[in-house]
C-alpha positions as CSV (number, residue, x, y, z in Angstrom):
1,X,-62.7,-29.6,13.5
2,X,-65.4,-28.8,10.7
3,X,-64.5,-29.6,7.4
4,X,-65.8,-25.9,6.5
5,X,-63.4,-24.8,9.2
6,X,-60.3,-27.6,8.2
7,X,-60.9,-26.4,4.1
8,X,-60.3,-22.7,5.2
9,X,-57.1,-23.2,7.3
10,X,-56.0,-25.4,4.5
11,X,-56.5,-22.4,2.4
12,X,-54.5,-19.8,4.2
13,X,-51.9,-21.6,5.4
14,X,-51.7,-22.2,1.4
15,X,-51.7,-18.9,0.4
16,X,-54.9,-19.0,-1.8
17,X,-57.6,-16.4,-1.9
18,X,-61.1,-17.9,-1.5
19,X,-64.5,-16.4,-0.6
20,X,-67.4,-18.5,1.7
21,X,-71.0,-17.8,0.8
22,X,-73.6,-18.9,3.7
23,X,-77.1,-19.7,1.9
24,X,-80.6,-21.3,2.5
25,X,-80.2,-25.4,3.0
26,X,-79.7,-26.5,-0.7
27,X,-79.1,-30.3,-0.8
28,X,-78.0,-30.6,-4.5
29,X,-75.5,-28.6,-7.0
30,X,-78.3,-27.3,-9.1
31,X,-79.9,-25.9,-5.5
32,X,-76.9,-24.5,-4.7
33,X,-76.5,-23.0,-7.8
34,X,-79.8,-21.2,-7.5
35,X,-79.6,-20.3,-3.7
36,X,-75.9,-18.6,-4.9
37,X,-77.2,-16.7,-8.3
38,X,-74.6,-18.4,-10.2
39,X,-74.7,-20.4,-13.3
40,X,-74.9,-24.1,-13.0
41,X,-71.9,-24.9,-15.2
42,X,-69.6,-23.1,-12.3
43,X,-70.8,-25.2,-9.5
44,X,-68.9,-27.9,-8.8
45,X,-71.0,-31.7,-8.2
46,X,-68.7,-34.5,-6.2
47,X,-70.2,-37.6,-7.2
48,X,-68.8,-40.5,-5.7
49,X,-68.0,-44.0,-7.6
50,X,-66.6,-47.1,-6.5
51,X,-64.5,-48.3,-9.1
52,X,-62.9,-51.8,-9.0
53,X,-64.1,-51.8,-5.5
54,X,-62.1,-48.2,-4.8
55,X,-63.2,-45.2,-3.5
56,X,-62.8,-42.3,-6.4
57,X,-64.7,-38.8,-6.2
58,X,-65.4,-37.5,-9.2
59,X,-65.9,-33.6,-10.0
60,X,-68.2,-32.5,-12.1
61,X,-70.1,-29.6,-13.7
62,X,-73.5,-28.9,-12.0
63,X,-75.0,-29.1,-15.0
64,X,-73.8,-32.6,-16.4
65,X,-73.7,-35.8,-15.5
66,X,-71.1,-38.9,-15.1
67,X,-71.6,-41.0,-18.0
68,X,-70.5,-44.6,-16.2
69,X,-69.1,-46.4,-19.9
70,X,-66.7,-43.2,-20.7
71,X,-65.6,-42.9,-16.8
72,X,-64.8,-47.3,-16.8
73,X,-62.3,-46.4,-19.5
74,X,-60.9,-43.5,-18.3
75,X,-59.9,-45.3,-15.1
76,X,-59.2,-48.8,-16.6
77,X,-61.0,-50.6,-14.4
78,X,-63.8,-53.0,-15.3
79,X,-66.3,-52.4,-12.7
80,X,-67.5,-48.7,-11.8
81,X,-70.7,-47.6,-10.1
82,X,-72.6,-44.9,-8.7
83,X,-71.3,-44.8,-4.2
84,X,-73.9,-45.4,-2.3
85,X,-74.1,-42.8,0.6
86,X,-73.5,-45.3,3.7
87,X,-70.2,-46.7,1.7
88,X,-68.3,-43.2,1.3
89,X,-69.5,-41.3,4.6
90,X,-67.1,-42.6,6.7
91,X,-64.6,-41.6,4.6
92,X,-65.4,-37.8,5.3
93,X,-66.5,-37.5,8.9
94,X,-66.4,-33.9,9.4
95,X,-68.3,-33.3,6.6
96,X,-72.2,-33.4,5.9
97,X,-73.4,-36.5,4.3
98,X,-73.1,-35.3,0.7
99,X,-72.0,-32.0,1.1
100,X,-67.9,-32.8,1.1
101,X,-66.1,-30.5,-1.0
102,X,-64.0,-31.8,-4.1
103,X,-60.7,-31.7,-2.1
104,X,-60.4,-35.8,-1.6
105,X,-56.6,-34.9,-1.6
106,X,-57.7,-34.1,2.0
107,X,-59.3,-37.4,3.2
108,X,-57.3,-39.7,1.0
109,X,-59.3,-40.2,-1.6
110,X,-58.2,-39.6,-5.7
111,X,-60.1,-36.6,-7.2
112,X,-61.4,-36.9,-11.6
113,X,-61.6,-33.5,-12.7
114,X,-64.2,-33.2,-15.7
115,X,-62.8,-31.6,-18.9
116,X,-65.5,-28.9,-19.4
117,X,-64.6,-27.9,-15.2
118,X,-61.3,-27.2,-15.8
119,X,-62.2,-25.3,-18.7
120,X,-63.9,-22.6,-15.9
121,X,-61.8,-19.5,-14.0
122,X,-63.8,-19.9,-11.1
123,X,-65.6,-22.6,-9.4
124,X,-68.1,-22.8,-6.5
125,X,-68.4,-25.7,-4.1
126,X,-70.1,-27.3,-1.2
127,X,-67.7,-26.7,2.0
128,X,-69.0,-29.8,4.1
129,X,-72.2,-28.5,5.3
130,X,-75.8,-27.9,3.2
131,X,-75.7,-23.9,3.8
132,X,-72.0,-23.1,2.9
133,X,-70.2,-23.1,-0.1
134,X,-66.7,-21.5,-1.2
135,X,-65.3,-20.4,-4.5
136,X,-62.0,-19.7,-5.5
137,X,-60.1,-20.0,-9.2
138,X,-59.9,-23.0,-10.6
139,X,-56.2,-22.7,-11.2
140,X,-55.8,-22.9,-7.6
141,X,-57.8,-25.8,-7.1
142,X,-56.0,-27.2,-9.5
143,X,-52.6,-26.6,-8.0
144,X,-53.8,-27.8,-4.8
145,X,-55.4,-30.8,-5.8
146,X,-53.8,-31.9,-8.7
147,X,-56.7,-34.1,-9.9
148,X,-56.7,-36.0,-12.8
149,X,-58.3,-34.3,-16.0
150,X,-60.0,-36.7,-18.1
151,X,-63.9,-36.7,-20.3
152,X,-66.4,-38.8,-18.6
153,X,-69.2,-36.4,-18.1
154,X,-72.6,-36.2,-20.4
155,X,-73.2,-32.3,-21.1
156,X,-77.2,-32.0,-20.6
């Protein structure tokens, strides 16, 4: 199964309401953000770390950035750095290389939520391919999720 198609059936059998939006190929939040006429700042950015020699995906306003000294303490770990792609792909294989949607819940894999994303009603995100993206409240991201909350991004 797709992940666009596994994230929807997650979805309903949830009971949360959700829209997809189909778009020209956009490879980064900012892109999508423009192919989709919203604002940056509601677009969601998964950035994958290793931290400690872990997987952790982080979730992020499109508009900001992970700032690598606040994130170390957040997590307590000593060592954290920027996933290369071939080290976290395998770790979503129905997804698009770098087009998995912040649900690591789904794969395994813990799931930072930025401060300043949480602060949003509504929030857009990749849904495993480079043309599709979903949006649904934050709240129920939130509920489904249940990410950490924590400040490690840089507001540009």
């Amino acid at each position: 199964m797709r992940c666009k198609d596994r994230l929807e059936a997650y979805l309903r059998e949830q009971g949360v309401p959700f829209q997809t939006q189909h778009h020209p190929i956009a490879f980064t939040a900012q892109e999508v953000a423009a192919s989709e006429h919203v604002p940056g700042r509601l677009v969601v950015k998964v950035v994958m770390v290793v931290a400690d020699g872990k997987p952790v995906m982080l979730a992020l306003r499109a508009t900001d950035r992970v700032d690598l000294r606040k994130l170390a303490a957040v997590l307590g770990v000593t060592e954290v750095r920027l996933a290369e792609e071939r080290e976290f792909g395998a770790l979503f294989p129905d997804c698009e290389l770098g087009a998995m949607p912040p649900f690591g819940n789904l794969y395994g894999v813990p799931v930072y939520v930025d401060t300043a994303l949480a602060e949003d009603e509504t929030i857009f995100f990749q849904a495993g391919t480079h043309t599709d993206t979903m949006s649904l409240k934050y709240a129920d991201f939130n509920w489904l999720v249940r990410p950490a909350v924590a400040d490690f991004a840089e507001r540009i």
